[in-house]
C-alpha positions as CSV (number, residue, x, y, z in Angstrom):
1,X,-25.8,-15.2,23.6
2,X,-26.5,-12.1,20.9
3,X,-25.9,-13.5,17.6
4,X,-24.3,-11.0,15.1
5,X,-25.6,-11.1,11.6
6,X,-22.7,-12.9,10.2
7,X,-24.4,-16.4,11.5
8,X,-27.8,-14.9,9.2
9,X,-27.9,-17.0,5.8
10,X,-27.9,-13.9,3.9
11,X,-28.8,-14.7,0.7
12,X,-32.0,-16.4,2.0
13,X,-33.8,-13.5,3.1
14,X,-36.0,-11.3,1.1
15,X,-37.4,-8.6,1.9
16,X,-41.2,-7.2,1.5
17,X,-39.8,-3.7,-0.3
18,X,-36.9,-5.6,-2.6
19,X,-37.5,-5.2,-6.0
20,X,-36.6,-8.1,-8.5
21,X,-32.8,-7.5,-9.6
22,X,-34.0,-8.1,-13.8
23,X,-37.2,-5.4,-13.4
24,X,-36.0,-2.2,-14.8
25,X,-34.8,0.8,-12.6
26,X,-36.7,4.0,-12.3
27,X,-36.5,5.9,-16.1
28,X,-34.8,9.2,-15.6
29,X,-33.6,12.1,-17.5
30,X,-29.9,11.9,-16.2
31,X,-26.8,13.9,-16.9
32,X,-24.4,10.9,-15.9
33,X,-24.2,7.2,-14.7
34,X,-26.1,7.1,-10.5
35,X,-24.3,7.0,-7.8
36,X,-25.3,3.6,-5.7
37,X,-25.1,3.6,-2.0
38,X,-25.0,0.4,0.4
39,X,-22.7,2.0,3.4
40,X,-21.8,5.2,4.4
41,X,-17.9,3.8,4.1
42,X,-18.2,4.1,0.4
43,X,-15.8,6.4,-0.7
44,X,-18.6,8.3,-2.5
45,X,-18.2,11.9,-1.4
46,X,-15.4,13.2,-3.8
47,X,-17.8,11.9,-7.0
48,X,-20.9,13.1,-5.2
49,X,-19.4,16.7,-5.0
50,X,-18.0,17.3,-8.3
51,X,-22.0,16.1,-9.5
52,X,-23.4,18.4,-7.2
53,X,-20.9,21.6,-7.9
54,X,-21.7,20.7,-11.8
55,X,-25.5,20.7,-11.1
56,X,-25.2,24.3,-8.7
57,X,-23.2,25.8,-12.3
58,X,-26.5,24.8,-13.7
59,X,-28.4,26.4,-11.5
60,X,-26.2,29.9,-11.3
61,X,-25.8,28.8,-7.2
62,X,-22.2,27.4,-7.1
63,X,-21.6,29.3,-3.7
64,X,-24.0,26.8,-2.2
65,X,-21.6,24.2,-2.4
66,X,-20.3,24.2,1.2
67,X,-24.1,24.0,2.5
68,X,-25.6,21.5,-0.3
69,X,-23.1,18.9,0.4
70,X,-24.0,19.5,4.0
71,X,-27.1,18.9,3.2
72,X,-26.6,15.8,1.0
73,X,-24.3,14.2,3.5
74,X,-27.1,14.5,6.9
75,X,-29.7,13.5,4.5
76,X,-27.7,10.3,2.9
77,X,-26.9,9.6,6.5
78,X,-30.0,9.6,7.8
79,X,-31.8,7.3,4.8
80,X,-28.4,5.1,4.9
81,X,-28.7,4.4,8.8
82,X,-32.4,3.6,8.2
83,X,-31.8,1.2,5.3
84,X,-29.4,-0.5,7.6
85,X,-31.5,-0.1,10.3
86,X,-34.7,-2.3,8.6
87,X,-32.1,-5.2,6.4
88,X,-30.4,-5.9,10.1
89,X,-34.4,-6.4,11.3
90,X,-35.4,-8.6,8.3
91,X,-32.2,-10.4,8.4
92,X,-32.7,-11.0,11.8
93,X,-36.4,-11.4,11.9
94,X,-36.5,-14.1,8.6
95,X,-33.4,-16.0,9.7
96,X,-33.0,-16.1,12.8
97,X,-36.7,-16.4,13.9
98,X,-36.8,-13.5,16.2
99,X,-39.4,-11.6,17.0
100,X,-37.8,-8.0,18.0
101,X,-40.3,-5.1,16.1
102,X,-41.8,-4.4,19.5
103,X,-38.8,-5.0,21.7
104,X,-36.6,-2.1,20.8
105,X,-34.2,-2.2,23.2
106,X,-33.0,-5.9,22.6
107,X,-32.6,-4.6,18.8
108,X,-30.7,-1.7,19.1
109,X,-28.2,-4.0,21.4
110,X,-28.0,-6.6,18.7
111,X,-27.3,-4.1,15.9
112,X,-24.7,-2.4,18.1
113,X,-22.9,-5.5,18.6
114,X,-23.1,-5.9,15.5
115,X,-21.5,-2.3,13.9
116,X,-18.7,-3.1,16.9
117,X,-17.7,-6.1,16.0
118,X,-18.1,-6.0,12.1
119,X,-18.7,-2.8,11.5
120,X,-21.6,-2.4,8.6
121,X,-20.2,-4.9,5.9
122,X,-22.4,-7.8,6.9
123,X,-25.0,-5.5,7.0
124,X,-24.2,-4.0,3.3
125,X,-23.7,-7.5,1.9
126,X,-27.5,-8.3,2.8
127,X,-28.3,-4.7,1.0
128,X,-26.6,-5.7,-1.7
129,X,-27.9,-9.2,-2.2
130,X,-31.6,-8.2,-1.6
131,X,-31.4,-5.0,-3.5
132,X,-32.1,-2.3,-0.8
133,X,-30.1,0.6,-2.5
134,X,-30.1,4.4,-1.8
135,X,-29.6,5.8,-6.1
136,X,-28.3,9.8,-6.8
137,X,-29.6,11.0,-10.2
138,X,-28.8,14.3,-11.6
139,X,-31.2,15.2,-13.9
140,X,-30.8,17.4,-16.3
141,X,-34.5,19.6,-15.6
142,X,-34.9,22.9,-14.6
143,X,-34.6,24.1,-11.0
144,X,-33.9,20.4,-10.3
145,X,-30.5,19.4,-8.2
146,X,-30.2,15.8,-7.4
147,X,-33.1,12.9,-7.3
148,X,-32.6,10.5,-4.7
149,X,-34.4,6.8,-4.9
150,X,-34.6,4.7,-1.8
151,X,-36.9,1.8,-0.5
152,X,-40.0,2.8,0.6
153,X,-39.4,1.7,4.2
154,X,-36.8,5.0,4.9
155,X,-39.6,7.5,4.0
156,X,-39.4,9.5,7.0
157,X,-36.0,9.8,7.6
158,X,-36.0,11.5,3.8
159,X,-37.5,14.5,5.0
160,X,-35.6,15.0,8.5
161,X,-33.5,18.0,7.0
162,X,-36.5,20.1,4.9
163,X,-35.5,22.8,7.6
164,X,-31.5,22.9,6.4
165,X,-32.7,22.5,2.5
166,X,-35.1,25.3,2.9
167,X,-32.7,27.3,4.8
168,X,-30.3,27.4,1.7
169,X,-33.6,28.0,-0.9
170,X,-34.3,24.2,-1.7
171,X,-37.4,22.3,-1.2
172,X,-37.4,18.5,-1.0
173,X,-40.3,17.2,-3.4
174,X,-42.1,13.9,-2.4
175,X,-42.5,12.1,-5.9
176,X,-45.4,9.8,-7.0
177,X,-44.7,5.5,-6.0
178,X,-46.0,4.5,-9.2
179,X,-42.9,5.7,-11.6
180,X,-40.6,3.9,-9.9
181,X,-39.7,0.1,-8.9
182,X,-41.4,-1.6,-6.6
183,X,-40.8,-1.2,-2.9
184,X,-39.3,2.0,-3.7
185,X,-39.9,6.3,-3.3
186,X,-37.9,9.0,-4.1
187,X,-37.5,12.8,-3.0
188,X,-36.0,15.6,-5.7
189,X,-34.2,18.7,-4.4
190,X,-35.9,21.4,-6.3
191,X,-34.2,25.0,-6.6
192,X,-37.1,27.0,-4.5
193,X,-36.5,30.4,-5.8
194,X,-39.1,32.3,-5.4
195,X,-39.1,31.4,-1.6
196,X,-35.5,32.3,-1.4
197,X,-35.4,35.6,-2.7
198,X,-38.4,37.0,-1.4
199,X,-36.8,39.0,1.2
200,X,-34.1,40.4,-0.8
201,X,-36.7,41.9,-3.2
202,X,-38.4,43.5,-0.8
203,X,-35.6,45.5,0.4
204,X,-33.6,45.4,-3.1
205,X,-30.2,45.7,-0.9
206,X,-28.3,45.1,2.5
207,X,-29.4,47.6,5.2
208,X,-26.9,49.5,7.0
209,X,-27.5,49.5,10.7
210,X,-27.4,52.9,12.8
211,X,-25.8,52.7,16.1
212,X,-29.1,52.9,17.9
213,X,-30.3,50.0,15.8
214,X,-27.4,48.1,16.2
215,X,-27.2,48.6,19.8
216,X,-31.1,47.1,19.7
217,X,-30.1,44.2,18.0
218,X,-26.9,43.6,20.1
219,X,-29.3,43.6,22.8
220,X,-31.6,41.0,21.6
221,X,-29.2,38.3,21.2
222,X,-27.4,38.9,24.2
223,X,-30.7,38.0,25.8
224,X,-31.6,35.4,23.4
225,X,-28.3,33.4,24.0
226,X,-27.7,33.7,27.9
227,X,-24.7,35.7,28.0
228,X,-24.0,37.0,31.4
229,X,-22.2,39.8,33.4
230,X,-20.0,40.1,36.3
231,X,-18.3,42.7,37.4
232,X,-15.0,42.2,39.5
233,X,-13.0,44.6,41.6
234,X,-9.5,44.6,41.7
235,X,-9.2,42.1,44.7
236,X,-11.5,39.4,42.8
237,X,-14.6,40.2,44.7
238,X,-18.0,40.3,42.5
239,X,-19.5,44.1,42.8
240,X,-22.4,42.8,40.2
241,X,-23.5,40.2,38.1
242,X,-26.6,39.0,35.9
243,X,-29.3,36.6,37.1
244,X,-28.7,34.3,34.5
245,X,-25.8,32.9,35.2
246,X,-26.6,32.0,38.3
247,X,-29.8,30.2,37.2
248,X,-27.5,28.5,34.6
249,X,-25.3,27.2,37.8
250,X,-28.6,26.5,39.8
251,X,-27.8,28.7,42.4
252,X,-30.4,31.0,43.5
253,X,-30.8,34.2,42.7
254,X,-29.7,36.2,45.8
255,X,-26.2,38.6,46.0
256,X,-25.6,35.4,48.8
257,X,-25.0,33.4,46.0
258,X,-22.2,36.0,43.9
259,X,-20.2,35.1,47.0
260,X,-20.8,31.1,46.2
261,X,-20.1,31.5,42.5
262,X,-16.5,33.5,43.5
263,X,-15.5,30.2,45.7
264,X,-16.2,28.3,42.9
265,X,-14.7,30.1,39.9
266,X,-11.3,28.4,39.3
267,X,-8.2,30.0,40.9
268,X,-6.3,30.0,37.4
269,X,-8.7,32.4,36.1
270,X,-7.8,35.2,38.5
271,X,-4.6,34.8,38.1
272,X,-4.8,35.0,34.1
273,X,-7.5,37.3,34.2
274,X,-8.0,40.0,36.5
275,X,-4.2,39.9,37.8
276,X,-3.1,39.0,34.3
277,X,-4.5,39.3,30.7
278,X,-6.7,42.5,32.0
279,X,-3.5,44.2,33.8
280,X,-0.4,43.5,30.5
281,X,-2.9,43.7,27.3
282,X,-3.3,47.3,26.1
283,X,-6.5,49.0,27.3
284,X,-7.3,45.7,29.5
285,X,-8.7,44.3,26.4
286,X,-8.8,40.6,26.4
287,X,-11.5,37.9,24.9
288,X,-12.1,34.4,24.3
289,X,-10.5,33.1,27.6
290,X,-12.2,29.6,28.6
291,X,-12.9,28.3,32.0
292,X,-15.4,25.3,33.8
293,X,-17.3,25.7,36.1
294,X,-18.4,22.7,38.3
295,X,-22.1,22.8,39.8
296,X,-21.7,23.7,43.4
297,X,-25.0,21.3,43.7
298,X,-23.9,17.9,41.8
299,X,-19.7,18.2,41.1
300,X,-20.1,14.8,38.4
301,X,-21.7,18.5,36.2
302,X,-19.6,21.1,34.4
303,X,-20.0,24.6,32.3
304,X,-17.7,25.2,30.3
305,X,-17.3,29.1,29.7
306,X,-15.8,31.7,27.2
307,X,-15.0,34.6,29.2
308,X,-14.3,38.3,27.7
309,X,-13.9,41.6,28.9
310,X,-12.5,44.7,29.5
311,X,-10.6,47.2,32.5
312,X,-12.5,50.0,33.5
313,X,-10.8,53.3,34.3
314,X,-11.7,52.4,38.1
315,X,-9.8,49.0,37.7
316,X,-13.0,47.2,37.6
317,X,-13.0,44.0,35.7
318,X,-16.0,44.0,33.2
319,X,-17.0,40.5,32.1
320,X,-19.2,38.7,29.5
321,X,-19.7,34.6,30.2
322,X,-20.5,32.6,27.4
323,X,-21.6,28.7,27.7
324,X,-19.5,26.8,25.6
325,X,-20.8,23.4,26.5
326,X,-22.4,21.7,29.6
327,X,-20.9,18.5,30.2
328,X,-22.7,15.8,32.3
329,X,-19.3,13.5,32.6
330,X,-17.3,16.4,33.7
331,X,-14.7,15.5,31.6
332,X,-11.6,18.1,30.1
333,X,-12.4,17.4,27.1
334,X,-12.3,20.7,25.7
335,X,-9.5,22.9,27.0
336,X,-9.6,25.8,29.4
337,X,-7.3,29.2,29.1
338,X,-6.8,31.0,26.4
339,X,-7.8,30.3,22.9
340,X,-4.7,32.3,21.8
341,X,-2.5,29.4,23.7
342,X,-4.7,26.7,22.5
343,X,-4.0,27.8,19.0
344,X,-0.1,27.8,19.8
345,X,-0.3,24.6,21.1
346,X,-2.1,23.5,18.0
347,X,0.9,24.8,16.2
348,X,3.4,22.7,18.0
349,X,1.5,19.6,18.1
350,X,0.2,19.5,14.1
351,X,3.7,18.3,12.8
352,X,3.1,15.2,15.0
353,X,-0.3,14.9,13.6
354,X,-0.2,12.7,10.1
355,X,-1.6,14.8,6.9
356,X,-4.0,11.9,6.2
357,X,-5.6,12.4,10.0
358,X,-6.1,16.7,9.8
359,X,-7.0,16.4,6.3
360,X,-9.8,14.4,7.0
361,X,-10.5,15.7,10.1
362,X,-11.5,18.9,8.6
363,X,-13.4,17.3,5.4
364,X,-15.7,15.4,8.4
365,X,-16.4,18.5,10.3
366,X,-17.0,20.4,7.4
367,X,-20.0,18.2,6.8
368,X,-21.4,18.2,10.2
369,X,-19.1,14.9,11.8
370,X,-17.4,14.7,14.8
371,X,-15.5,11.0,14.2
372,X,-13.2,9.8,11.6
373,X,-15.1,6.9,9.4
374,X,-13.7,3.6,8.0
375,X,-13.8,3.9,4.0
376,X,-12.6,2.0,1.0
377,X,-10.8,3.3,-1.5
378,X,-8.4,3.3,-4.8
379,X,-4.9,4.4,-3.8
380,X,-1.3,4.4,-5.1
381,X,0.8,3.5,-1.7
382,X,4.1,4.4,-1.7
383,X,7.1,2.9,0.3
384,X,10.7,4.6,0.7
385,X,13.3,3.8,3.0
386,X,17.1,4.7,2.6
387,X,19.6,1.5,1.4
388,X,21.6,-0.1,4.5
389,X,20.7,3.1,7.0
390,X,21.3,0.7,10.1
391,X,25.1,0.0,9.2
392,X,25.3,3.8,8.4
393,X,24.3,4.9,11.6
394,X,26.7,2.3,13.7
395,X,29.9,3.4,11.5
396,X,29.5,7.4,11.0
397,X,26.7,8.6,14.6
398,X,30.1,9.8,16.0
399,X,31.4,11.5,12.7
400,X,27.8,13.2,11.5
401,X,24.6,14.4,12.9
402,X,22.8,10.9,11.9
403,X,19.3,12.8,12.6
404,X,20.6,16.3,10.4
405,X,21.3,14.1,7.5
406,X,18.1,11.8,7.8
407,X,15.7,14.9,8.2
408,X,17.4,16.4,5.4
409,X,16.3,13.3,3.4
410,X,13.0,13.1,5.0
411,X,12.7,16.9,4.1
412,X,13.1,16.3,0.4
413,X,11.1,13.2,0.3
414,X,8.2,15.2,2.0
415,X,8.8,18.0,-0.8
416,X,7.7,15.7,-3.4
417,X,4.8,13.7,-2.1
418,X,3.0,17.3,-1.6
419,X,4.1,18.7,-4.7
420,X,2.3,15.7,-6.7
421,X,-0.5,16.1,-4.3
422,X,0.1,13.0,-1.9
423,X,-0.1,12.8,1.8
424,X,2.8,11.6,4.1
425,X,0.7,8.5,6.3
426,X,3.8,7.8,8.4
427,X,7.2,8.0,9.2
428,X,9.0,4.7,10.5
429,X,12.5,5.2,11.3
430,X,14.5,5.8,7.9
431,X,11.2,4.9,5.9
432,X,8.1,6.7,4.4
433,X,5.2,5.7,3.4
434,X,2.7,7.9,1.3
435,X,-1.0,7.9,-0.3
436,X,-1.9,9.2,-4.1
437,X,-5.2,9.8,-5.2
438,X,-4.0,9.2,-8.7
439,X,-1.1,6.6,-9.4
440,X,0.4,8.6,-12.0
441,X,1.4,11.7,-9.7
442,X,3.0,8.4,-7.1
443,X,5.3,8.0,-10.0
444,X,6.2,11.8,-10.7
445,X,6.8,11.8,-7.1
446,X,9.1,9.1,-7.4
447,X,11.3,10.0,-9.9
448,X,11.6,13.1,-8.0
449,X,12.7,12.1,-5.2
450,X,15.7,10.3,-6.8
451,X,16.6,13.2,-8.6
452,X,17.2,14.5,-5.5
453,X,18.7,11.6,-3.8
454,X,21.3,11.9,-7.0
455,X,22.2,14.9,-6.1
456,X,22.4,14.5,-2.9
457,X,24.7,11.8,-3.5
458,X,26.7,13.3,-5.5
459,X,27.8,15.8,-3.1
460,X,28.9,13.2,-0.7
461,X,30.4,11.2,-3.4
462,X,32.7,14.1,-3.6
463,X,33.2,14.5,0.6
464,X,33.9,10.9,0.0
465,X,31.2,10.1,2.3
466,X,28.8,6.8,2.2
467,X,26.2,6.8,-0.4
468,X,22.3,6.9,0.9
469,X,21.1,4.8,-1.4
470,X,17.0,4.9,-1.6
471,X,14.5,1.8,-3.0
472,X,11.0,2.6,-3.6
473,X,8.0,0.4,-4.2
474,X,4.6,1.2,-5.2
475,X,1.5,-0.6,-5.7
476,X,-1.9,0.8,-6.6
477,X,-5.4,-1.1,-5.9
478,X,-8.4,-0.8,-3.0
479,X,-7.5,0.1,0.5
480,X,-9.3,0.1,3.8
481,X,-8.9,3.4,5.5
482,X,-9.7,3.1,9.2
483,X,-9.3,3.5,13.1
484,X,-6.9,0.9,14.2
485,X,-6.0,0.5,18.0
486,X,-8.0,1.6,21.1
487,X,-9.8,3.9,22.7
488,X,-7.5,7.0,24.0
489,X,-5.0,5.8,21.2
490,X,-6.2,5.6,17.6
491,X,-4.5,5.4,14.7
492,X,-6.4,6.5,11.3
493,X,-4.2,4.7,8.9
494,X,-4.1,2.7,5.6
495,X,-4.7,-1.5,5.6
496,X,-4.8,-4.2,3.3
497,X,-3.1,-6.3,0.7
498,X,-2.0,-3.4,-1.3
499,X,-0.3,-1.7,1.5
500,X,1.4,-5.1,2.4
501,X,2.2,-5.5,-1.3
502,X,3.6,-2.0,-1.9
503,X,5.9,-2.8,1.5
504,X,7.5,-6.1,0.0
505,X,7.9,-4.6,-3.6
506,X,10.1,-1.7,-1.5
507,X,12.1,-4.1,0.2
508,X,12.8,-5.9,-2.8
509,X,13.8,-3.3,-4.9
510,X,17.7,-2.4,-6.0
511,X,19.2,0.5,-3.8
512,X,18.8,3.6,-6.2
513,X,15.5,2.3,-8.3
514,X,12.1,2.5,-8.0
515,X,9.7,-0.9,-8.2
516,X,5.7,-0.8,-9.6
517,X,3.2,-3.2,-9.5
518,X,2.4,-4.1,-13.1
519,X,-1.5,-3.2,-11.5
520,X,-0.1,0.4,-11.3
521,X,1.5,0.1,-14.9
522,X,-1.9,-1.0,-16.4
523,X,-3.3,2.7,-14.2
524,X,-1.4,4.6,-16.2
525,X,-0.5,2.8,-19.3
526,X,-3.0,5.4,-21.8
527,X,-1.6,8.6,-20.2
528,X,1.4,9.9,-22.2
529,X,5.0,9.9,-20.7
530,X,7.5,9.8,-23.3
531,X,10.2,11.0,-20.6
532,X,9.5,8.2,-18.2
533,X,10.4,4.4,-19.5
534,X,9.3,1.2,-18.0
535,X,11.4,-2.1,-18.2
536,X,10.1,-5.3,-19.5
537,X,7.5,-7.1,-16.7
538,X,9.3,-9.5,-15.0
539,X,8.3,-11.5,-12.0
540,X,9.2,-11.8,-7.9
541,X,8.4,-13.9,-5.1
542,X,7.3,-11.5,-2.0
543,X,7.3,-12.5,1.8
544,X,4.0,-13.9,2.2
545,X,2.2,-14.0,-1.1
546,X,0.8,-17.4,-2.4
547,X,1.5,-16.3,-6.2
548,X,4.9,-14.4,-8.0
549,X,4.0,-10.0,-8.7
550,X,4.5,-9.3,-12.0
551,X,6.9,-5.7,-11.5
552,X,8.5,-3.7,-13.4
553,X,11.2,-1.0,-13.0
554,X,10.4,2.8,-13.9
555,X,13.2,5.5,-14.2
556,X,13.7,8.8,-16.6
557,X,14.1,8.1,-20.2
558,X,17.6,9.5,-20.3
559,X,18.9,7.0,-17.8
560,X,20.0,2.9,-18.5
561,X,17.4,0.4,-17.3
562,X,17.6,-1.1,-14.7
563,X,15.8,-4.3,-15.3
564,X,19.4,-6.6,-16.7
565,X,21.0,-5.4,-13.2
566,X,18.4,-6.3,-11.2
567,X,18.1,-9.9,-13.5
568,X,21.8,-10.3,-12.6
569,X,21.7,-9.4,-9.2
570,X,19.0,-11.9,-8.5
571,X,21.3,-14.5,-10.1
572,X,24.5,-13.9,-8.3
């Protein structure tokens, strides 16, 4: 049976390139504390871009920004995944007696079943306790961006993205072993400007293309990136088409094989197409329509294609195919039609999407992903649900729109999360819960939404309707951010103690208050907020924790605590 490292001794292990934890660090001219890495699920990128914006300011380069994190994120990856890649081997090799450097295949299973069934924190515990550590300097030296140390053993992968870091005018500089701890290299990214800026002084300014010129380039890359013609009539027959894409189909090239590729083009594109999109849109005009293709040859193969064109006077169809991708499981997983309907689609299905999920979606592509990561991270969690809303619904669904009025409170609790810069995670019934970056903002976000639950209230008050009471709880401390649930149905959602925590102190909070942690008090206790007041710390017993929460109460200045009610509640 595979072992998984979590049977490894850990702290019994030391490797060849570990330095000594009391030797002294690399010297460095630094503008700021390092930033350590032991896992890519550090929540390091947010610090790691404000360094590098500050060091491009520096360097009169700040629109590099988009590109240099790219560039920092691939090449932390790659010396990450490496560093991993040679602790699981030791680990493995020292403890568990195996012998796996020439048996690759038997290695890369065990680590696998090892990053599925742990994940890396086994793996980053051995890091940490044998001092295998990727370290991000910014020194303050000319031309210089960022210096990165890292054990001697991920050497190679250091260098894997010279291409990209030349690319943007940067050149990765190898420095000497002997400065810095044992066991250990480093690589600067030096501001190569020379290099970068030799073509623009030869030609001192953008040229303007003339049409013949441009038609000669528009040429080129059609060749250079397989686009393809085919010409249909009216009726859907192919009058002429290009060689290429019947290579790319791996038909041969013989008009025989036009009539194969028409039998094989998908039945919705004619009727989109050539009966469709190039008949209604003005001129014929129509672009970025996407169909698949399978291989008439081996059907488990598909190309996927974007299709645009144009209607001829004659009522010829003129198209240009485009691969998209070629996908060897055949799979759907990128849509065909039109882009235009995708993008409406898009538009119906975001609200469903939580903020959390697209927001990070688009962070990860940004920087060359294509999966959502499990991270740790400080947050403020916050937990609202609305005061008795399952006796409300039973006594007043046939006198009310029950959904109208909790969407209208939904609406306004939504409001202020954003406008304090939090994220709704989820919805559950009558309750929210939300994420803050900073605690502070949870509580401004708070307090606003039970000014608006006042007045909300106070307009039923007057229809002599029920109140809608709302309790809030918040907590603040380290969360896991992660993918929970199974393949085909994932949830990227917030875990831990402090969620759990943030849940209970909701639930045990008056109707009409709000309930903190005291671990959020402490957050903010040096910022100033004369208009908010706290009450005295007092202590509760939650569902499920061993030890009592210290809490306390947090309202507007202006308004009586709330701390004696709660005292006397608790009492009756």
């Amino acid at each position: 049976m595979m072992k998984s490292i979590n049977s490894v001794q850990m702290i019994t292990a030391k490797t060849p390139f570990a330095a000594n934890s009391s030797e002294a660090r690399p010297i460095a001219i630094r503008s700021s504390y390092p930033i350590i890495i032991t896992s890519l699920e550090q929540n390091i990128w947010q610090e790691l871009e404000r360094k590098i914006a500050h060091s491009l300011e520096r360097l009169c380069c700040q629109r590099l920004l988009d590109s240099t994190v790219l560039l920092l994120h691939k090449l932390i990856t790659n010396l990450v995944k490496t560093m991993h890649r040679h602790a699981f081997q030791q680990a493995i090799e020292g403890d568990l007696g195996l012998n796996v450097a020439s048996r690759n295949s038997v290695f890369n299973e065990l680590l696998q079943n090892e990053l599925v069934m742990h994940g890396d924190r086994n793996i980053e515990q051995f890091c940490k306790e044998n001092n295998f550590q990727i370290m991000l300097t910014f020194p303050e030296e000319k031309d210089t961006l960022i210096q990165i140390e890292y054990p001697i053993s991920c050497d190679d992968s250091a260098y894997l993205d010279n291409k990209l870091a030349r690319a943007i005018g940067f050149v990765l500089s190898k420095q000497t072993h002997d400065k810095y701890s044992p066991g250990y290299s480093a690589a600067r990214i030096v501001r190569n400007i020379a290099e970068h800026h030799l073509y623009q002084s030869q030609t001192g300014h953008s040229q303007l293309l003339t049409c013949a010129e441009e038609s000669d380039k528009a040429q080129v890359i059609f060749s250079k990136l397989g686009y393809s013609i085919i010409v249909f009539s009216s009726a859907g027959d192919i009058l002429a088409i290009s060689p290429t894409i019947l290579n790319n189909l791996k038909l041969e090239v013989s008009p025989v094989s036009a009539h194969t590729l028409a039998g094989i083009i998908p039945s919705h594109f004619y009727n989109d197409v050539l009966w469709g999109l190039a008949l209604e849109l003005q001129n014929g005009l129509f672009e970025n329509y996407r169909t698949r293709i399978r291989l008439p040859h081996d059907d488990s193969l598909s190309i996927l294609f974007n299709i645009s064109g144009y209607r001829h006077h004659d009522m010829t169809i003129h198209t240009m195919w485009q691969i998209v991708s070629l996908d060897h499981k055949a799979t759907d997983t990128l849509a065909e039609g039109s882009i235009l309907n995708e993008a409406r689609v898009h538009n119906i299905t975001r609200n469903y999407v939580p903020q959390l999920v697209e927001q990070k979606a688009r962070e990860i592509v940004r920087l060359g992903g294509n999966a959502l990561p499990n991270e740790e991270c400080q947050l403020a969690v916050l937990f609202c649900d609305i005061a008795g809303f399952t006796t409300y619904v039973e006594n007043n669904e046939k006198e009310e729109s029950v959904i109208h009025t909790l969407n209208l409170i939904l609406g306004r609790i939504t409001k202020a999360v954003k406008q304090h810069e939090g994220v709704i995670d989820k919805f559950m019934g009558d309750c929210v819960m939300a994420l803050f970056k900073e605690p502070y903002k949870a509580v401004l976000a708070a307090l606003d939404i039970h000014k608006h639950s006042h007045d909300f209230n106070s307009l039923r008050m007057r229809a002599s309707k029920d109140l809608l009471l709302l309790r809030i709880g918040i907590h603040w401390g380290k969360v896991v951010i992660g993918n929970v649930g199974a393949s085909g149905r994932l949830d990227w959602t917030t875990i831990g103690d402090v969620v759990n925590t943030a849940a209970r102190l909701e639930k045990s909070c008056c109707p009409g208050a709000i309930l903190i942690s005291e671990e959020l008090h402490e957050a903010i206790a040096q910022i100033d907020h004369t208009e908010i007041s706290f009450s005295k710390r007092f202590y509760l017993k939650l569902k499920g924790k061993r030890n009592k929460q210290a809490v306390r109460y947090v309202q507007i200045t202006s308004q009586p605590l709330l701390h004696d009610i709660f005292i006397t509640r608790s009492r009756a």
